[in-house]
C-alpha positions as CSV (number, residue, x, y, z in Angstrom):
1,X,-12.5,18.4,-2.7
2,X,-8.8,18.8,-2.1
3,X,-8.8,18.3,1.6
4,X,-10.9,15.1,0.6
5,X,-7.9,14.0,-2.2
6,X,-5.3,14.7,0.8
7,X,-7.3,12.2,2.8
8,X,-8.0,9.6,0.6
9,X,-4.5,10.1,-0.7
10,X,-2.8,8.7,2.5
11,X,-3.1,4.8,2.9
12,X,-2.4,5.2,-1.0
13,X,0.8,6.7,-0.5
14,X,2.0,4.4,2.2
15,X,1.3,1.6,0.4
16,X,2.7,3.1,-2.8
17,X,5.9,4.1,-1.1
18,X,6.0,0.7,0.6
19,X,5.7,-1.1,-2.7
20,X,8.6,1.3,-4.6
21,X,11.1,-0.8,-2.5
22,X,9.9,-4.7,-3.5
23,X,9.5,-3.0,-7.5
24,X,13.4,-1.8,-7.2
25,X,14.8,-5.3,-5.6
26,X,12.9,-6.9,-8.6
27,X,10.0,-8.8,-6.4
28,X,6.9,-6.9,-7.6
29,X,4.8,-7.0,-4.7
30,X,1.3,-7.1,-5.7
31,X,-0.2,-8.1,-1.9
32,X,-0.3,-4.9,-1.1
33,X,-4.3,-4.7,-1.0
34,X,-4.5,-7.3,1.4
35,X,-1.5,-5.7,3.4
36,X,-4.2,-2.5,3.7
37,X,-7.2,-4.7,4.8
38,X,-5.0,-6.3,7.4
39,X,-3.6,-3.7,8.7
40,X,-6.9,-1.5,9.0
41,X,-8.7,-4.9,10.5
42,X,-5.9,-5.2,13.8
43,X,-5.7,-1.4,13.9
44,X,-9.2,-0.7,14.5
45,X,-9.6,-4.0,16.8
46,X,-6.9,-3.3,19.3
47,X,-8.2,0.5,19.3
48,X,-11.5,-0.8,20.3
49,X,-9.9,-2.9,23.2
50,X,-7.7,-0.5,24.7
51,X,-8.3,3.2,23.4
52,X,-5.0,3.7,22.6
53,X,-3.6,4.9,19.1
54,X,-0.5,4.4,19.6
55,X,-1.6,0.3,19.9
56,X,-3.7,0.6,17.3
57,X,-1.1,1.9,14.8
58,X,1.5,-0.6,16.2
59,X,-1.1,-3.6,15.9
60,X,-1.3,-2.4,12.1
61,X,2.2,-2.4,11.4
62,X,3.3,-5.8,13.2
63,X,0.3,-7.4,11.1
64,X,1.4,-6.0,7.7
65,X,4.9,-7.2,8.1
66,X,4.2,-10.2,9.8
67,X,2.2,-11.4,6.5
68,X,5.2,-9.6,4.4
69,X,7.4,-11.9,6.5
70,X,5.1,-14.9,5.7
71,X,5.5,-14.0,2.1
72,X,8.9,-13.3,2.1
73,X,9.4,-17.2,3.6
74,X,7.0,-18.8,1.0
75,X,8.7,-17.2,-2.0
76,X,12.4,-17.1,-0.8
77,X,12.5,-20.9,1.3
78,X,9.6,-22.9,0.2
79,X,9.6,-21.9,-3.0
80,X,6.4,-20.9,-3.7
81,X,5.7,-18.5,-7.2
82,X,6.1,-14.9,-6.0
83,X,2.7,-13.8,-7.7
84,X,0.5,-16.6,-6.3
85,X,2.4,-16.4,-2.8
86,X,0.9,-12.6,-3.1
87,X,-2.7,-13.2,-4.2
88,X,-2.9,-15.8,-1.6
89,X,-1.7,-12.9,1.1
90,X,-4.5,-11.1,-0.6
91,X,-7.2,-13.6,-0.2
92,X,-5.9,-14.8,3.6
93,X,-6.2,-11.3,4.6
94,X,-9.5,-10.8,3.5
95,X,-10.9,-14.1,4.8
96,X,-8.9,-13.6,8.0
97,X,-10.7,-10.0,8.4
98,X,-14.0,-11.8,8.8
99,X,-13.3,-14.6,10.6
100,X,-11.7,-12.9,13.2
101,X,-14.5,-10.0,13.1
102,X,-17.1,-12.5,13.6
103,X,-15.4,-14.1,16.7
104,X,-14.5,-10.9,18.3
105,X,-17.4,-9.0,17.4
106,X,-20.1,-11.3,16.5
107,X,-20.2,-9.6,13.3
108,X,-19.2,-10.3,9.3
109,X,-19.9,-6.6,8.7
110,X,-19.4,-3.1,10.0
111,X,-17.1,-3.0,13.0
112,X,-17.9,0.4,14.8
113,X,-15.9,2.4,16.7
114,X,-15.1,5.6,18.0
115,X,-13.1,7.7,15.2
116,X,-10.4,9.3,16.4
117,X,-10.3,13.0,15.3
118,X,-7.2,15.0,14.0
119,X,-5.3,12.0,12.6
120,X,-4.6,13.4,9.4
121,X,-2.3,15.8,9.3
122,X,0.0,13.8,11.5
123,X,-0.3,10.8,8.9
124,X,0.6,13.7,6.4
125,X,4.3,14.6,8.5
126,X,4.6,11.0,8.9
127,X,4.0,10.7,5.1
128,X,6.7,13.3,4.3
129,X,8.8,12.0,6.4
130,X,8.5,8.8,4.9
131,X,9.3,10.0,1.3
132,X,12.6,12.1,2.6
133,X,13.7,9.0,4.7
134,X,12.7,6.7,1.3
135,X,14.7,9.0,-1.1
136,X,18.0,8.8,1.1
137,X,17.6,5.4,1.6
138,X,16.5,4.4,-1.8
139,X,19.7,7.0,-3.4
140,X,22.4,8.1,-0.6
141,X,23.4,4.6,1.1
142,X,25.0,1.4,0.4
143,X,21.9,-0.1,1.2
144,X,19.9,1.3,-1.6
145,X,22.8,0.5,-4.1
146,X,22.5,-2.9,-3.5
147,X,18.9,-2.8,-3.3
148,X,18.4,-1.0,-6.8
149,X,21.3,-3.9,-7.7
150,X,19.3,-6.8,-7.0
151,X,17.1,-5.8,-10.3
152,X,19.9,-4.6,-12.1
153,X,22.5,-7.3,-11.9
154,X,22.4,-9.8,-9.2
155,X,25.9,-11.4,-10.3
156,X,27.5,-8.8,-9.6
157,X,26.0,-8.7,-5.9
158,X,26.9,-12.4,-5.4
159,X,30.2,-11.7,-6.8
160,X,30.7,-9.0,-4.0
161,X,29.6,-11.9,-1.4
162,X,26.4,-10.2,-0.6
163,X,22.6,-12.5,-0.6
164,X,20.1,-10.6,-3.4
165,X,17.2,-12.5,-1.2
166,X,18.4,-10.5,2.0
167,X,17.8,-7.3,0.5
168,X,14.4,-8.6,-1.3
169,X,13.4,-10.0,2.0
170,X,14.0,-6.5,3.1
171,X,11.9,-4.7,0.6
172,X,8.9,-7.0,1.6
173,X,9.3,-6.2,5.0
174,X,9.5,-2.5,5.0
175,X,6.6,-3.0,2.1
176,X,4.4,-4.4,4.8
177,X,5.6,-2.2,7.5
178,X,4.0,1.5,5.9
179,X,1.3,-0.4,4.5
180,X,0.4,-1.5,7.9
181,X,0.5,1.9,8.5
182,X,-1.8,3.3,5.9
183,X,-4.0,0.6,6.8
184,X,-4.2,2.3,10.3
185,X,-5.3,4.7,9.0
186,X,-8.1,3.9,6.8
187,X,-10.4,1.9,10.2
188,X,-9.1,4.9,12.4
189,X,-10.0,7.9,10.6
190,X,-13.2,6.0,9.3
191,X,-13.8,4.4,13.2
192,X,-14.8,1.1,11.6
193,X,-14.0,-1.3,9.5
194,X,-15.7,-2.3,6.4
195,X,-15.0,-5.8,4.4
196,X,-13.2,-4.6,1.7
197,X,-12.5,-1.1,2.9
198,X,-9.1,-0.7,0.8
199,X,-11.3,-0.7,-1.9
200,X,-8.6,-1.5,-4.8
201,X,-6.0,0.9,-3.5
202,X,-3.3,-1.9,-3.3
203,X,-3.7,-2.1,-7.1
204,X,-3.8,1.0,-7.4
205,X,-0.7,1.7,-5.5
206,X,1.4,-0.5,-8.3
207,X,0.4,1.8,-11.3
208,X,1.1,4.9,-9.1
209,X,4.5,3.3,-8.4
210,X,5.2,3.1,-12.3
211,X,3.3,6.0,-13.3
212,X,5.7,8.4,-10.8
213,X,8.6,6.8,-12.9
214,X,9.5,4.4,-9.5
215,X,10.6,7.6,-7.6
216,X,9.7,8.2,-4.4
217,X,8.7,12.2,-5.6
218,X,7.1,11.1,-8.4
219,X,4.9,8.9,-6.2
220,X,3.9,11.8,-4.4
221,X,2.7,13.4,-7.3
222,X,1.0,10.3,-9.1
223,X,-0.9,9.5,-5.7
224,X,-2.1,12.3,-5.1
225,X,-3.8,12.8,-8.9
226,X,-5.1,9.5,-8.4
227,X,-6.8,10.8,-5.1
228,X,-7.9,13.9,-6.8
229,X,-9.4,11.5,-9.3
230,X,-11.4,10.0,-6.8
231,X,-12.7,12.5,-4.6
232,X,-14.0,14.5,-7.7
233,X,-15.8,10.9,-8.6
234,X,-17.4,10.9,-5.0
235,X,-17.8,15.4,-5.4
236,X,-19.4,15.3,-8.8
237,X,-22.3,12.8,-8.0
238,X,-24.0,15.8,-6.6
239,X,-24.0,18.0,-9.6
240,X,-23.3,15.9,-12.8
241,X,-26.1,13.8,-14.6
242,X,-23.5,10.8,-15.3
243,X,-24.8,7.6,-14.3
244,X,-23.6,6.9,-10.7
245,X,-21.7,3.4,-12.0
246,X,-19.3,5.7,-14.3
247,X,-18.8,7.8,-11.5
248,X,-17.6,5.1,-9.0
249,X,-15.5,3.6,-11.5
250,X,-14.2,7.0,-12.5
251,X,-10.8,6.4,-10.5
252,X,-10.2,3.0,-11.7
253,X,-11.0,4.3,-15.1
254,X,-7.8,7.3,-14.4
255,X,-5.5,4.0,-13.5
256,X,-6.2,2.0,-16.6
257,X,-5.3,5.4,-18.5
258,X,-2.2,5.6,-16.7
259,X,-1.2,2.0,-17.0
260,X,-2.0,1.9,-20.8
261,X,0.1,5.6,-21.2
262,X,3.1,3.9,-18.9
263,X,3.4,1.1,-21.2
264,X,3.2,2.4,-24.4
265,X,5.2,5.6,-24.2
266,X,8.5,4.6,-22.6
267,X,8.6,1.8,-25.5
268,X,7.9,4.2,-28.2
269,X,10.9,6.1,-26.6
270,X,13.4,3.0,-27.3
271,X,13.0,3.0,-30.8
């Protein structure tokens, strides 16, 4: 069960991590579930074209910041509301997905494809390296200052001459960029691609972002209960007499926990 929560735990942590930096620039990026499905859709297609992982992994990560960059230009130059502009990225990607899947595979289900074997524990280095690179970025440069800034006081940024939407523009980039990533590898590791394989794990990404107190460590720790929390619902069909429904929704059950106790805790603290 714990080499099952390690698994399950990595497109959750990528796309956690990726979402820390829109939540701390103040642009709450909540496309991150469609950022997943994209980027496990054009992972697993360019796999299947040309065998190579490296492709496949790069295919991922130019689609989940391209549609980051198309967010980025709807909310920052057109205009658009930043939490519609995002459940429209949600809803392109997943419409996208199948269109493209029935005109390149003749399909609107199950793309299959070879799995390729032993990608988890690099996506676990790459994960830690991610967090160490995140936590130097995020508290150790000048980037991060005014990054953590554009929340905290933007006047004081424009004061210095420096563009709040440059950095926020930023933090939706690199958001898309590791959730490309994790999207990777949810199609390779699975060697297909299911309609709605992410599965609510963009959502669930955004209270594991406030639940590990919007620190890159204390993502680390919040994803992986939220992992453990779902492979025990997938484990414990086997053995417990619960209805199958409760099971399933055991995880989601664990984040509405965790979103109420977030709420309601750090507001009893402040009086």
């Amino acid at each position: 069960m714990f080499k099952s929560a390690v698994t399950m735990m990595i497109p959750l942590l990528f796309a956690s991590v990726g979402g820390l930096f829109p939540v701390l620039a103040g642009t709450l990026n909540i496309a991150l579930e469609g950022l997943l499905l994209a980027g496990a859709f054009s992972s697993l297609a360019v796999y299947y074209a040309t065998g190579s992982v490296f492709s496949a992994i790069t295919a991922g990560i130019i689609t989940g910041t391209a549609l980051s960059a198309l967010h980025a230009f709807a909310v920052f130059k057109l205009r658009a509301n930043l939490f519609i502009s995002a459940l429209a990225v949600n809803l392109f990607s997943s419409g996208l997905c199948v269109v493209f899947s029935d005109k390149l595979f003749g399909t609107r289900g199950v793309v299959v494809s070879e799995n390729v074997t032993g990608l988890q524990k690099w996506y676990v280095i790459a994960g830690i390296i991610t967090l160490a690179v995140s936590w130097l970025a995020i508290y150790k440069t000048p980037f991060g200052y005014r990054l953590r800034a554009c929340e905290k006081d933007v006047c004081a940024l424009v004061s210095l001459g420096i563009r709040p939407q440059a950095y926020q523009t930023t933090a939706l980039l690199i958001s898309g960029f590791l959730c490309g990533i994790g999207g990777s590898f949810l199609s390779l590791n699975l060697g297909a691609f299911v309609p709605g394989m992410s599965a609510g794990k963009g959502w669930i990404a955004l209270a594991v972002i406030f639940l590990g107190g919007r620190n890159p460590l204390g993502v680390l720790f919040a994803a992986f209960i939220f992992s453990l929390a779902e492979a025990f619902s997938n484990y414990s069909q086997g053995f417990m007499s619960l209805p199958a429904d409760f099971l399933l929704a055991f995880p989601y059950i664990t984040a509405l926990i965790a979103l109420i106790f977030i709420s309601i805790f750090p507001r009893r603290g402040t009086n």
